[in-house]
N, C-alpha and C positions, 0 to 999 in steps of 0.2 A: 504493500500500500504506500510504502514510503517513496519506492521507486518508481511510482505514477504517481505522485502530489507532485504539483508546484509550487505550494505556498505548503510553509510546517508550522503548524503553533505547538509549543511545548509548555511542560508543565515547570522546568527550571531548568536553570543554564547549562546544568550540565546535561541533560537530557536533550539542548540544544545543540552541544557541542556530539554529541555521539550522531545527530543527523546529519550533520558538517562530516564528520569523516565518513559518514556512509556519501559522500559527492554532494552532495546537496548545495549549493550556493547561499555563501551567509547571510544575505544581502533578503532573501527569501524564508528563513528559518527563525522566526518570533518565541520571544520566552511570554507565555500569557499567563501562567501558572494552572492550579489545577482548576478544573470545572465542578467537579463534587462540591467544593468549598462554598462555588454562589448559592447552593442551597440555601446553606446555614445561613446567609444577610439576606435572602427572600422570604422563607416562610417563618411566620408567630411560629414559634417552640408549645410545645402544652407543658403548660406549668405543671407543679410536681403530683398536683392531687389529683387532676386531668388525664396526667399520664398513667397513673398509678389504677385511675378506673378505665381507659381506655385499653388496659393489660389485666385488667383483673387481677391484680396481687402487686402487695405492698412491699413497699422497699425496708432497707435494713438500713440498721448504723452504716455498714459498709454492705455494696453493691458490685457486682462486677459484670460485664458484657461479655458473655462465650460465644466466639466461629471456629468453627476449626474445620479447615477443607483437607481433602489430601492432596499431597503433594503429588504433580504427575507423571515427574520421572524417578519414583518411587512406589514398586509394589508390594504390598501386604506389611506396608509399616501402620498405617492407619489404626486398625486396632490396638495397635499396640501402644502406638505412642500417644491416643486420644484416651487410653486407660490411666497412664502416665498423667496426662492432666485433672484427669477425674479423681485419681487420688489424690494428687495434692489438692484439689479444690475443697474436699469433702473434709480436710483437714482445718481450714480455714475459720475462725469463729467470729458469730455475729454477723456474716457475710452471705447475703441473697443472691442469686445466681441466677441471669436472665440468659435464657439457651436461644441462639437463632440455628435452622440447621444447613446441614453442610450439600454440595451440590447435590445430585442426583446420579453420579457414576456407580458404580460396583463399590469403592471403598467406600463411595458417601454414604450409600446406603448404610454402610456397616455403621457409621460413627453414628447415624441419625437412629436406630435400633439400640446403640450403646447410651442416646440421651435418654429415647423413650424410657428405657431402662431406670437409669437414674434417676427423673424425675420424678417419676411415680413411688418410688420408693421414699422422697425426696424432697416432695410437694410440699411441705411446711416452710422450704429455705428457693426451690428452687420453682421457675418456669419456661416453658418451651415454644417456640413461633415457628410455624414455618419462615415467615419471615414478618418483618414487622410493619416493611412500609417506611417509605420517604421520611414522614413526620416523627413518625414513632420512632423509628430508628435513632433521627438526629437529636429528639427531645431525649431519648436513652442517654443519649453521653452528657446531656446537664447534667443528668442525676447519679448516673456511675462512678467510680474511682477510678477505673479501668478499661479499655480492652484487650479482652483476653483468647489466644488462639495464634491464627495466622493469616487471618484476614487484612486485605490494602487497607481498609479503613482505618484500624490503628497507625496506621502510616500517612493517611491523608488529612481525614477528617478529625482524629482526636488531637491532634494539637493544637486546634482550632479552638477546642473546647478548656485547654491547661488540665488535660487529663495524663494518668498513663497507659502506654501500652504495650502488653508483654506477648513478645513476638517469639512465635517457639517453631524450633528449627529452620530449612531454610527456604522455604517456600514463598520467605519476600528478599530473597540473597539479592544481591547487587541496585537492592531500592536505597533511592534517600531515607534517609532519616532522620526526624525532629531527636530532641531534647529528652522529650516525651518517652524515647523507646528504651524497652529494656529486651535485650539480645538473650535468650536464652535456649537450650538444649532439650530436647522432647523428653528429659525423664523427670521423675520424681522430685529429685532431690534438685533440678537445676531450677525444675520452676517454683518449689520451694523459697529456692533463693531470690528467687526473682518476686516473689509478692511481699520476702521480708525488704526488700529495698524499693518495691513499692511504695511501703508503708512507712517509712522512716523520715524521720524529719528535713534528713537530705535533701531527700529528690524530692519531696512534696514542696519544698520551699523551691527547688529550682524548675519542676514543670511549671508550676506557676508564671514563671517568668518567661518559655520557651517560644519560640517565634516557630510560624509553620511554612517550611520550607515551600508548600505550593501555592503559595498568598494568601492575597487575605478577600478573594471573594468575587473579582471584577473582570474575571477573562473575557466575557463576551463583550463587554467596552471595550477592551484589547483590541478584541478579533474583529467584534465590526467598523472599529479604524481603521485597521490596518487595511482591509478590504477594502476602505473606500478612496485609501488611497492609494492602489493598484492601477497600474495602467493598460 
């Protein structure tokens, strides 16, 4: 696709500069930043209580956001390593658990069988979406601490929000990353660590502060300039 476009808008510069060495002439190649982001400055958020009745269950002291897809150049890791996050989760205290589930492939399958599972055993702490929806979704990360998995979205949208995101293994390898992420290894003990320095006065004082690498909202202003100034 890159090598039939004539105009490139990207989401950051350096994602501009890898379309410059694919040939692409600079002079044609725009950094806009991401598009997800104008969500969140378009639509009203639903406030906490709003949110809470439009999901049917209440939030906790501490909250977190679970995706976790499989990786695709990786077979029959999935159950294994989405077991791996389920027991550290289940470890967690004081902490509600909103599950979205994972694609619809042969492993997704598995992992979305592996919530069913937990949830209902679970239901006191935890809940399950197929998916949430635009609104829902982005009003999710007001109220969250975290997201938690392997989903882009910790990587696009929660910085947005001064939230964190704990990205396990490597199924966002060679993405930018905000401030916001924390890097960690599909077992037990790694994502462990990674929710105690979630929670630590450290990093909670410093996502606070974290700027998001794919803007901050306004690409299609961008892009319908740059258009119009096309010749």
């Amino acid at each position: 696709i890159t090598k039939m476009s004539h105009i490139h808008f990207t989401a950051t510069e350096e994602y501009r500069n890898r379309v410059i060495q694919l040939g692409e002439h600079p002079n044609r190649v725009f950094v806009v930043g991401g598009m997800g982001i104008e969500n969140i400055n378009r639509l009203e958020l639903l406030t906490k209580k709003k949110f809470e009745k439009s999901i049917d269950f209440k939030l906790n002291k501490n909250n977190i956001l679970v995706t976790f897809h499989p990786v695709t150049l990786e077979t029959g890791t999935a159950k294994i390593q989405f077991q791996e996050l389920l027991d550290a989760i289940d470890e967690l205290k004081e902490t509600n658990i909103i599950f979205t589930k994972a694609n619809s492939d042969t492993d997704g399958r598995i992992i979305n069988k592996m919530i069913d599972k937990y949830v209902a055993g679970n239901n006191n702490k935890s809940a399950l979406f197929d998916s949430l929806g635009q609104l829902r979704y982005l009003s999710a990360l007001k109220y969250v601490d975290a997201v938690v998995g392997n989903s882009s979205s910790g990587l696009l949208e929660a910085p947005s929000f001064k939230i964190g995101s704990i990205n396990i293994g490597d199924r966002q390898k060679g993405r930018i990353k905000a401030d916001n992420v924390i890097d960690c290894l599909p077992d037990k003990a790694s994502i462990k660590n990674a929710f105690k320095r979630l929670y630590s006065k450290e990093f909670q004082s410093a996502v606070k502060n974290c700027d998001n690498p794919f803007g901050d909202g306004y690409s299609s202003k961008i892009i319908v300039k740059v258009l119009k100034n096309q010749k």
